[in-house]
C-alpha positions in Angstrom: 0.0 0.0 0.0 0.8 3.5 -0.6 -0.1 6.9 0.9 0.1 9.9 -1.3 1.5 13.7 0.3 0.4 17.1 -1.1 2.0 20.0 0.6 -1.0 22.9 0.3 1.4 25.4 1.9 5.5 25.4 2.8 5.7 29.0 4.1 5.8 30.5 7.6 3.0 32.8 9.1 3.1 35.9 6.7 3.4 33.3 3.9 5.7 34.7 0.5 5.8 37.1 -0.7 5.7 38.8 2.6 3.5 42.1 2.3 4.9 45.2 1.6 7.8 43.8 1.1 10.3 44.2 -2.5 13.3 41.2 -1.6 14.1 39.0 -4.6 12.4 36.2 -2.9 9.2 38.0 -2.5 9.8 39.9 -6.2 10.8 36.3 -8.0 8.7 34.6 -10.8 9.4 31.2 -9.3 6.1 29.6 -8.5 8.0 27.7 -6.3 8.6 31.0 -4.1 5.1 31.4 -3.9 4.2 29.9 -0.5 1.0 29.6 1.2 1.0 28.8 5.5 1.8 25.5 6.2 -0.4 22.6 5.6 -0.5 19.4 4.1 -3.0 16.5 2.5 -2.4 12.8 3.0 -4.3 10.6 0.6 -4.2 7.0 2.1 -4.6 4.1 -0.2 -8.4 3.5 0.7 -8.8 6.9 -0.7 -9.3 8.8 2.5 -8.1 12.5 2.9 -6.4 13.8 6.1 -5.6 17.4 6.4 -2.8 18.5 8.7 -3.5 21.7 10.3 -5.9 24.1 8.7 -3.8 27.2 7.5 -5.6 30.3 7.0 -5.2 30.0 2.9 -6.8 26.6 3.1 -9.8 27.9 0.9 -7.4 28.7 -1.8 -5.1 25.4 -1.0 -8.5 23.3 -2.0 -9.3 25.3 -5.0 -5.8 25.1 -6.1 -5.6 21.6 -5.4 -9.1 20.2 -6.5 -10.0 18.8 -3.2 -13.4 18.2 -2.6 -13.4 15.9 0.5 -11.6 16.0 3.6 -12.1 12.9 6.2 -10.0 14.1 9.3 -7.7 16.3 10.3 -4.7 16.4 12.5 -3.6 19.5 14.3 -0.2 20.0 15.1 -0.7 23.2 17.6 -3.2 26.4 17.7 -1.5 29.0 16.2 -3.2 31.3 14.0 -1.3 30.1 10.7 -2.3 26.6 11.4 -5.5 26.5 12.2 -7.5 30.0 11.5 -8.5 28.1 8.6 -10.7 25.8 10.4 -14.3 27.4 9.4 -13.7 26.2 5.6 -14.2 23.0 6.8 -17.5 23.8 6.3 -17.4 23.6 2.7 -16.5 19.8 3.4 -19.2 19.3 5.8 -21.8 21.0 3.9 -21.3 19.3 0.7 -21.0 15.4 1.8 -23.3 15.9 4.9 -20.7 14.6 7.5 -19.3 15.7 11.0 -15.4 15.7 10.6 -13.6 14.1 13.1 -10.3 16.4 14.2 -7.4 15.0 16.4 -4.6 17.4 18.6 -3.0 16.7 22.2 -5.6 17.6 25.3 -4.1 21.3 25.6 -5.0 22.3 21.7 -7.9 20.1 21.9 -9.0 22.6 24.5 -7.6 25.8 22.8 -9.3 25.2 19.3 -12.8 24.6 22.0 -12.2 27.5 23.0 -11.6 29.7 19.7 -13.8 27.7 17.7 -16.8 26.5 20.2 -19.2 27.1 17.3 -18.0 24.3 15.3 -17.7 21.7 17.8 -21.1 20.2 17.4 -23.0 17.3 17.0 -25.2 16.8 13.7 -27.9 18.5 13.6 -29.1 19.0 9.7 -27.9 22.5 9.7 -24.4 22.7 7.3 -23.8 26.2 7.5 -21.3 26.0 9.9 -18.0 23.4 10.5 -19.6 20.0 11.9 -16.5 18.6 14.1 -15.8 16.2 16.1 -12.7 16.7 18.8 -10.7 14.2 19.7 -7.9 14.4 22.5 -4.9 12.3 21.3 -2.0 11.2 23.2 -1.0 7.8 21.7 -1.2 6.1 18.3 -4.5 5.5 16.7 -6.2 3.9 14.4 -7.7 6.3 11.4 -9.4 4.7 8.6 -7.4 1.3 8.6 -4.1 2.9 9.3 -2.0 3.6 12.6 -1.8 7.6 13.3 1.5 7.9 15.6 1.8 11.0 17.1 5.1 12.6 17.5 5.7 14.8 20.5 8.4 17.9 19.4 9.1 21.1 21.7 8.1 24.6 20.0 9.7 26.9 21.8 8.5 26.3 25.4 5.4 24.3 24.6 5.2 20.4 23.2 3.0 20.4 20.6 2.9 17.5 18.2 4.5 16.1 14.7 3.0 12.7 13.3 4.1 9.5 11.7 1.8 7.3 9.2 3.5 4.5 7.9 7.0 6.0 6.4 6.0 9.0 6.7 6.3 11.8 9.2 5.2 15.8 9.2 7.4 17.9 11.9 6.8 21.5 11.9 7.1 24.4 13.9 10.2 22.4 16.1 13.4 23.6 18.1 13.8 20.5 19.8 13.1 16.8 19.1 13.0 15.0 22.6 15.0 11.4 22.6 12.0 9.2 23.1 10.0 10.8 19.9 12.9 10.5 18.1 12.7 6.6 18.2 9.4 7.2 16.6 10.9 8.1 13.5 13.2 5.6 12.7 13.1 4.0 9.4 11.5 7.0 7.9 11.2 6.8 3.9 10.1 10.7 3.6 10.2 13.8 6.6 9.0 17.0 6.4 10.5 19.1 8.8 10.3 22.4 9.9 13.2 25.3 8.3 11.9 28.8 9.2 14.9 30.8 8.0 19.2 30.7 7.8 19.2 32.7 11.5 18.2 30.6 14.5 14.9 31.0 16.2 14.0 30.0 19.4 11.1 28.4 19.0 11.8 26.6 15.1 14.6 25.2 13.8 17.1 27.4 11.3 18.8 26.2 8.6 21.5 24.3 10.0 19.6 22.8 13.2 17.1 21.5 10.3 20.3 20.2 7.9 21.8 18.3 11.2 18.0 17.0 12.4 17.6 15.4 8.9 21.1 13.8 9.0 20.2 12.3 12.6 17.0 11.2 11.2 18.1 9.8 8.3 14.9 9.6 6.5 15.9 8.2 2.5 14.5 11.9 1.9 13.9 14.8 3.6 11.6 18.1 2.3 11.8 21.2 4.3 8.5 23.2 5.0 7.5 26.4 7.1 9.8 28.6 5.3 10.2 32.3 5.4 11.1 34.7 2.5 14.8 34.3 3.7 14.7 31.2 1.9 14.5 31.1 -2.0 14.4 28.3 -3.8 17.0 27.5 -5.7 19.7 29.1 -3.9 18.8 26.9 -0.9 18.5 23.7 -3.5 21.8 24.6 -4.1 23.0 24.0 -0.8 21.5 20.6 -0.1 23.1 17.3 -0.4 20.9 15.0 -2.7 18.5 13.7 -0.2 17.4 16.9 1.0 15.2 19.0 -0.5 12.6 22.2 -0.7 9.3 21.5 -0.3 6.5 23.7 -2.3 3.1 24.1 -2.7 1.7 22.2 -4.7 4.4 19.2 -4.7 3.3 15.3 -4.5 5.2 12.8 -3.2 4.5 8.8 -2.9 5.5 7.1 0.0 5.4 3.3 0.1 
């Protein structure tokens, strides 16, 4: 069986280009500087979509990307770039006449009650609103006839979560990787991790922290995601070794 990733967005919270602003990232003709806030789509084998975090472009991700059902979704955190997009979910909802079940540790759980309490409801023939179901996640799962790990990473001062399924694993929004959830991702065919920018940051990895992470790893190959304009794509390309590359919106990958 196979499992099919979309990235819907690789940049950082202001996306690129940045507003207001003229560097020759944000200025550069290269779709593949053209980055919406970070999200991605997992197509399992049986067909069934599962969105990771729902970035605040997530309307124009869908369009883009011709999605027309999504079946879960997994939140990495609560921060305004990945998950202020949570009301087009109602799109989904609306059109196939579903509840969609949505998965984070106890503490976002709580957080997107809180923000979003309109949405968290049960059924009641009215799809004019998100339909969804919270569940509070601390250990692997079963979703749709496949196991959901979840991978607990340190942003900044908080732990919020990364995720495995099968060979693949999503980590974004990281400055640390703790020992034990690094045993998680052994044997990893594809990562995407978390590169905001070349200067450290203290609550996501820079440049070199994410370089060294995906040597430790040691996925067969690595994309990097949640990328600011300091980033352009191909003169970071150019510094990669072969099995590390730059993720963009847009880009599919197969993972066995």
């Amino acid at each position: 069986m196979s499992i099919e990733l979309t990235i819907l967005g690789a940049g950082s919270s202001a996306g690129t280009p940045v507003i207001g602003c003229e560097c020759s990232t944000c200025r550069s003709n290269n779709p593949k500087n053209k980055r919406t806030r970070c999200s991605s789509l997992v197509t399992l084998s049986n067909g069934k979509n599962i969105l990771i975090d729902t970035s605040p472009d997530l309307r124009l991700q869908a369009l883009r990307e011709s999605i027309t059902s999504i079946d879960a979704v997994l939140f990495t955190h609560h921060h305004a770039d990945h998950c202020h997009g949570i009301d087009d979910l109602r799109a989904f909802c609306q059109m196939h006449k579903k509840q969609i079940p949505i998965y984070a540790n106890p503490f976002v759980i709580n957080e997107l009650n809180l923000k979003f309490k309109y949405a968290m409801v049960e059924p009641k023939g009215f799809w004019e609103i998100p339909v969804l179901k919270p569940h509070a996640i601390e250990e692997s799962f079963d979703l749709f006839d496949h196991v959901i790990t979840p991978i607990p990473v340190m942003h900044g001062k908080g732990e919020i979560l990364g995720y495995r399924i099968g060979n693949l694993a999503y980590i974004t929004d990281v400055s640390e990787i703790p020992d034990n959830s690094m045993k998680l991702l052994e044997g990893l065919e594809v990562l995407l991790l978390d590169c905001l920018r070349f200067k450290p940051h203290f609550t996501h990895f820079g440049f070199d922290q994410s370089v060294e992470m995906a040597h430790k790893v040691n996925a067969k190959n690595t994309y990097f995601i949640h990328m600011t304009h300091d980033l352009e794509y191909e003169a970071l390309t150019e510094l990669l070794p072969e099995n590390i590359h730059v993720g963009f919106d847009g880009l599919k990958l197969t993972v066995n």
